[in-house]
C-alpha positions as CSV (number, residue, x, y, z in Angstrom):
1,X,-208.0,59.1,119.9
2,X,-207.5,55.8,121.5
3,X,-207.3,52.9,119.5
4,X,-209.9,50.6,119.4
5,X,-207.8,47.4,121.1
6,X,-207.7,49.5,124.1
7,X,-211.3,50.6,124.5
8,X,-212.2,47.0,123.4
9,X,-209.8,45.9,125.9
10,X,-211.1,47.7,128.8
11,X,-214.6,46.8,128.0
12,X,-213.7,43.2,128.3
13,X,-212.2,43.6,131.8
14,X,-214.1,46.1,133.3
15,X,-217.4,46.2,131.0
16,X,-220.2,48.8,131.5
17,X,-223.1,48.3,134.2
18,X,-225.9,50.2,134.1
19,X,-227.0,48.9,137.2
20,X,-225.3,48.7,140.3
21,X,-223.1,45.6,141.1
22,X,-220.5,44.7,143.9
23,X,-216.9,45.0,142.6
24,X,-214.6,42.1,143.7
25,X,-213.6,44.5,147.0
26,X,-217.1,44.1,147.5
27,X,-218.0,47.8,147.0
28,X,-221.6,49.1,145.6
29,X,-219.9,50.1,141.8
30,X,-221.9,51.3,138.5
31,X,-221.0,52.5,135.2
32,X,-217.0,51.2,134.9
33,X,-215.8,50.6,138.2
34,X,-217.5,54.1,139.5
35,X,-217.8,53.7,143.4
36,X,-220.9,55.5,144.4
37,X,-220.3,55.4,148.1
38,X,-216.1,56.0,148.7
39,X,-217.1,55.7,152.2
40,X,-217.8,52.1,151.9
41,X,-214.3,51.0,151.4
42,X,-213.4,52.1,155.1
43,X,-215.1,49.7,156.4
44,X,-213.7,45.6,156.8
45,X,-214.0,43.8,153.8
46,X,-216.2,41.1,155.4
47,X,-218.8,44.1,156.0
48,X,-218.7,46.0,152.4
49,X,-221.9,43.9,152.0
50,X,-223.9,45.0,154.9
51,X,-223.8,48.8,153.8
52,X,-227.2,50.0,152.5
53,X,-227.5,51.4,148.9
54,X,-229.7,54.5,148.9
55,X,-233.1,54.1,147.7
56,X,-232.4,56.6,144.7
57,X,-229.3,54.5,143.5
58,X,-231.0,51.1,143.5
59,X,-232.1,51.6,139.6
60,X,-230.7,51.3,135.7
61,X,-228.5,54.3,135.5
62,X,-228.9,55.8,131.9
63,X,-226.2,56.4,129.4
64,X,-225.6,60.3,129.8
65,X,-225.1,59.3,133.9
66,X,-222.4,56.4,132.7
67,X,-220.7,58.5,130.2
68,X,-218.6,60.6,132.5
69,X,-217.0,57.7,134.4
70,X,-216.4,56.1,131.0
71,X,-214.7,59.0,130.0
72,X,-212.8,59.4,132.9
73,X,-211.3,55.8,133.1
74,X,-210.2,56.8,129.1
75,X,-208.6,59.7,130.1
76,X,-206.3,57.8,132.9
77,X,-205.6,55.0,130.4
78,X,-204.6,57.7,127.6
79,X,-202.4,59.3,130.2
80,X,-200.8,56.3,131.2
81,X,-199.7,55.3,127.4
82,X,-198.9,58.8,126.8
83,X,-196.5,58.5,129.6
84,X,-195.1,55.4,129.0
85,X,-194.1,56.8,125.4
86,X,-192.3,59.2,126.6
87,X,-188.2,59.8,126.2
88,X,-187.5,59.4,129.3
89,X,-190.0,56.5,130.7
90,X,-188.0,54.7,127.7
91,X,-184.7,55.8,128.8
92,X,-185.4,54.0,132.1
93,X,-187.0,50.9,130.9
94,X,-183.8,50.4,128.6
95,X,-181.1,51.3,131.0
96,X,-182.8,48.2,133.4
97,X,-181.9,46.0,131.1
């Protein structure tokens, strides 16, 4: 389970939109930091803005449609401290200094 100064802590910096925002790489983002149009970041950063969001995107997502991105950003945070726990992650970080 993750401890609540994490989840509190990715709240603060990422927070939860239920309706669709631009990100700072000016990319059409929802939820925590879900990109709904991938394709969007190919193009120069000065025209992110000019891409259209699609008619049946342009509303307040509900919770159950959120939830799974939350879950996923968790999942990748867990991972990370997981790994960083680790023997051998430790190993290196002492063996630098």
């Amino acid at each position: 389970m993750l401890e609540q100064r994490v989840i509190d802590m990715i709240k603060h910096h990422e927070g939860v939109k239920a309706k669709w925002y631009y990100c700072p790489a000016n990319l059409i983002t929802q939820g925590v930091g879900h990109v709904l149009y991938p394709e969007q970041a190919r193009l120069p950063f000065a025209e992110r803005r000019n891409f259209k969001i699609r008619p049946e995107d342009d509303r307040i997502w509900t919770m159950a449609e959120i939830l799974p991105s939350i879950a996923a950003l968790f999942t990748i945070v867990w991972t990370g401290f997981r790994i960083y726990e680790t023997d051998t992650v430790q190993g290196w970080l002492k063996k630098g200094k």
